[in-house]
C-alpha positions in Angstrom: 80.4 124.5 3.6 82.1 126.9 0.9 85.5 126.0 0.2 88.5 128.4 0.7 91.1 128.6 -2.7 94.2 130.4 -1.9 96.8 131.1 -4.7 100.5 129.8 -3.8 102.8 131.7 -2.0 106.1 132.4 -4.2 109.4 133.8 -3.0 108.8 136.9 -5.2 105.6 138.2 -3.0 108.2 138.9 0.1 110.5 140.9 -1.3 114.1 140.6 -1.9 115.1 142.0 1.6 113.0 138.9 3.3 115.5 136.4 4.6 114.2 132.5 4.7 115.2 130.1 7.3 114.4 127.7 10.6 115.0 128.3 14.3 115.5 126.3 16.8 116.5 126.6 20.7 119.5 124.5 22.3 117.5 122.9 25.0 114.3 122.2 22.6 116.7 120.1 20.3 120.1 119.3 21.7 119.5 116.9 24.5 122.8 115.4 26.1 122.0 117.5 29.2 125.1 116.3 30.9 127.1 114.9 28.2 130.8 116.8 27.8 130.6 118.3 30.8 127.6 120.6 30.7 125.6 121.2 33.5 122.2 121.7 34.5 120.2 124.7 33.0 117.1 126.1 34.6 115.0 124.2 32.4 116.5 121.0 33.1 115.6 120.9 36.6 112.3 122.3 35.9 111.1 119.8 33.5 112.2 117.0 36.1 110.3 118.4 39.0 106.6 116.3 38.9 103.4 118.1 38.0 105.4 121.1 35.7 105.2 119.4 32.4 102.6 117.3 30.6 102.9 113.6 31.3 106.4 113.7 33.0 108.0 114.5 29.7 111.6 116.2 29.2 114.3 117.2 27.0 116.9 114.9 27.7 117.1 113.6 24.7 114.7 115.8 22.5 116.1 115.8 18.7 119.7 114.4 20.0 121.1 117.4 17.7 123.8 117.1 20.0 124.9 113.6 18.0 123.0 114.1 15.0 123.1 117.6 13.8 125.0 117.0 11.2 121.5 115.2 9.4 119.3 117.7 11.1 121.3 120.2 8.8 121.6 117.6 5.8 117.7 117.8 5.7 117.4 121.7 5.6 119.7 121.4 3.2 117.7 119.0 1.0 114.4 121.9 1.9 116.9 124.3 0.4 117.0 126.3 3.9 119.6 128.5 3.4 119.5 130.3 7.1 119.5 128.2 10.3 118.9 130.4 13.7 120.0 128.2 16.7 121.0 129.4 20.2 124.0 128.5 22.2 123.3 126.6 25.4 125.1 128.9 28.3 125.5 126.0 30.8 127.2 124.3 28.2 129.8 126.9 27.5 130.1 127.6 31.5 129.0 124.9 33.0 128.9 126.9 36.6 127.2 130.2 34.6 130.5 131.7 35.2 134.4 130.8 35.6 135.6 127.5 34.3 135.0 127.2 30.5 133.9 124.0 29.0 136.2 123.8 26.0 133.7 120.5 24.7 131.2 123.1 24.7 133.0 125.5 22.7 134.2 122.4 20.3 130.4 121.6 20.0 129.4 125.0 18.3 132.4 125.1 16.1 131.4 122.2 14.5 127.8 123.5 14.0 129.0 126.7 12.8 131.2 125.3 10.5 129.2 122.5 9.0 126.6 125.5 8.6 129.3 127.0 6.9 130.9 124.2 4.6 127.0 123.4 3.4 126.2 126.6 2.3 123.8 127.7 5.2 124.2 131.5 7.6 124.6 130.5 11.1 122.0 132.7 13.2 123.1 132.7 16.9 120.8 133.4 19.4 123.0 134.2 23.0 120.1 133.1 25.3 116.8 131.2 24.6 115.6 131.0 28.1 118.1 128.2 29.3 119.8 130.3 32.3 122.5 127.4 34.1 121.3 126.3 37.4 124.4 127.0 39.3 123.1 131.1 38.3 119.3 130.7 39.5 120.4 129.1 42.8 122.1 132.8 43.2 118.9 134.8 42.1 119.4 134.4 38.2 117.4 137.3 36.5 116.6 138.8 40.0 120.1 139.2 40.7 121.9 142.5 39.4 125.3 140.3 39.3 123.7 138.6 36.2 124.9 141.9 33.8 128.3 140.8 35.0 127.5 136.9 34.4 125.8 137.9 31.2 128.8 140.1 29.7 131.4 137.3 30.5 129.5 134.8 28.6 128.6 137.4 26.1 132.3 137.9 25.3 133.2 134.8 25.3 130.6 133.3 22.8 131.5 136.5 20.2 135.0 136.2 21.0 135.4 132.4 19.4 132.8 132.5 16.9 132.3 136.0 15.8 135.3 135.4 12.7 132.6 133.1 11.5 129.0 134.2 12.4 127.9 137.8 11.2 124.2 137.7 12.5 123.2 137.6 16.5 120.5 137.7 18.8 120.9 138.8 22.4 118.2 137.6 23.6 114.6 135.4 22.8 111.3 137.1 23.9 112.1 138.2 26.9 108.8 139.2 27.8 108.3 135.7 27.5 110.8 133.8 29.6 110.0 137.1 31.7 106.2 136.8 32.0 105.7 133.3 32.1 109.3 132.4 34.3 109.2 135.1 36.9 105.6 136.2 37.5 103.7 133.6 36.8 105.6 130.8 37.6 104.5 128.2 34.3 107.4 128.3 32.9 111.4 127.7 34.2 112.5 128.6 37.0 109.1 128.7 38.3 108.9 132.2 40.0 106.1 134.6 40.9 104.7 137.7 41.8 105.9 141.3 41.0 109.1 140.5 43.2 110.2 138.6 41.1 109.1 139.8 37.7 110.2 143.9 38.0 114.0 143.0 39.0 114.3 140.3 36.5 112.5 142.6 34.0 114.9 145.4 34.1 118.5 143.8 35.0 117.1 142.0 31.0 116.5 145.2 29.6 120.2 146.1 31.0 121.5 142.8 29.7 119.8 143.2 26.4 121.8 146.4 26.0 124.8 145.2 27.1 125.1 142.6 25.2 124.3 144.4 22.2 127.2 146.5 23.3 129.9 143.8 23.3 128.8 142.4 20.2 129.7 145.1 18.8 132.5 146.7 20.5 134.1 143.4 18.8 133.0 144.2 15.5 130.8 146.9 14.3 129.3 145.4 11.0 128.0 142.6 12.7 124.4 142.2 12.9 122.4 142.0 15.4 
């Protein structure tokens, strides 16, 4: 068999406009479900319900970010990562979707921001990476028009009491993705199906997408997004 040679990569062959860095997603890596007073996120009860995910597994505890991030970011530090995308986990901000805030949840992602911050790495936030809170799915989540309201309140509040700190924002993560696979064909969380399901939850995300675009920067122009 002929043997491939490739030459190595170096930072000068993608430009000076290409930005470097990880990404992660809140329920991928945090765990602590529960802890602090979050609640359940759509993907938390979907992992837990038999036959949805290989052998029985979860994210309960996943990467424990939620104790240990302050290593996880030591590390890309020591990889000289110098832009860390992570997404904020709704249900731990408001527990309910909407209503009550969780101030531990807000407490949480200052830390993060700011240990991003103090080690010399860009926070990246993403608002939603697929983790819609329970308490809104049992209501119709994506289905439901009320979810541009749900979706603005938790917009505002995220930009709000981070936004004097983080510059760069995502509204949301492939939504054709959480879209496709979560509401027509039913593999991924919250398990729904069929063009019922799929059209609604399609467009009130295009809506959202926009409107969350919107807020971001209604509270500061220059940010980006």
């Amino acid at each position: 068999m002929k043997q491939a040679h490739f030459s190595a990569l170096k930072r000068s062959d993608f430009g000076n406009d290409f930005i470097w860095g990880t990404s992660t997603a809140a329920f991928q890596i945090e765990g602590s479900p529960y802890s602090d007073g979050k609640k359940a996120s759509i993907w938390d009860e979907f992992s837990h319900k038999k036959g949805k995910i290989y052998e029985g597994q979860n994210a309960d505890v996943a990467c424990d970010f939620y104790h240990r991030f302050r290593e996880d970011l030591q590390l890309m530090k020591s990889m000289n990562i110098s832009n860390f995308r992570f997404s904020i986990s709704w249900s731990r901000i408001l527990p309910d979707g909407t209503g009550a805030v969780n101030s531990a949840g807000l407490d949480f992602y200052d830390r993060l921001i700011d240990e991003c911050l103090k080690i010399g790495i860009t926070p990246w936030v993403t608002l939603y990476h697929w983790d819609l809170p329970q308490a809104l799915e049992r209501k119709g989540g994506w289905t439901n028009r009320d979810i541009i309201n749900w979706f603005s309140e938790y917009v505002k509040i995220c930009v709000t009491r981070f936004g004097d700190r983080v510059n760069n924002w995502m509204v949301l993560n492939e939504p054709l993705v959480f879209l496709g696979a979560g509401h027509f064909l039913g593999i991924h969380a919250p398990g729904r199906r069929g063009v019922k399901n799929f059209i609604p939850a399609m467009h009130h995300a295009s809506l959202c997408q926009a409107i969350g675009g919107s807020i971001l920067r209604d509270h500061n122009p220059n940010l980006n997004i």
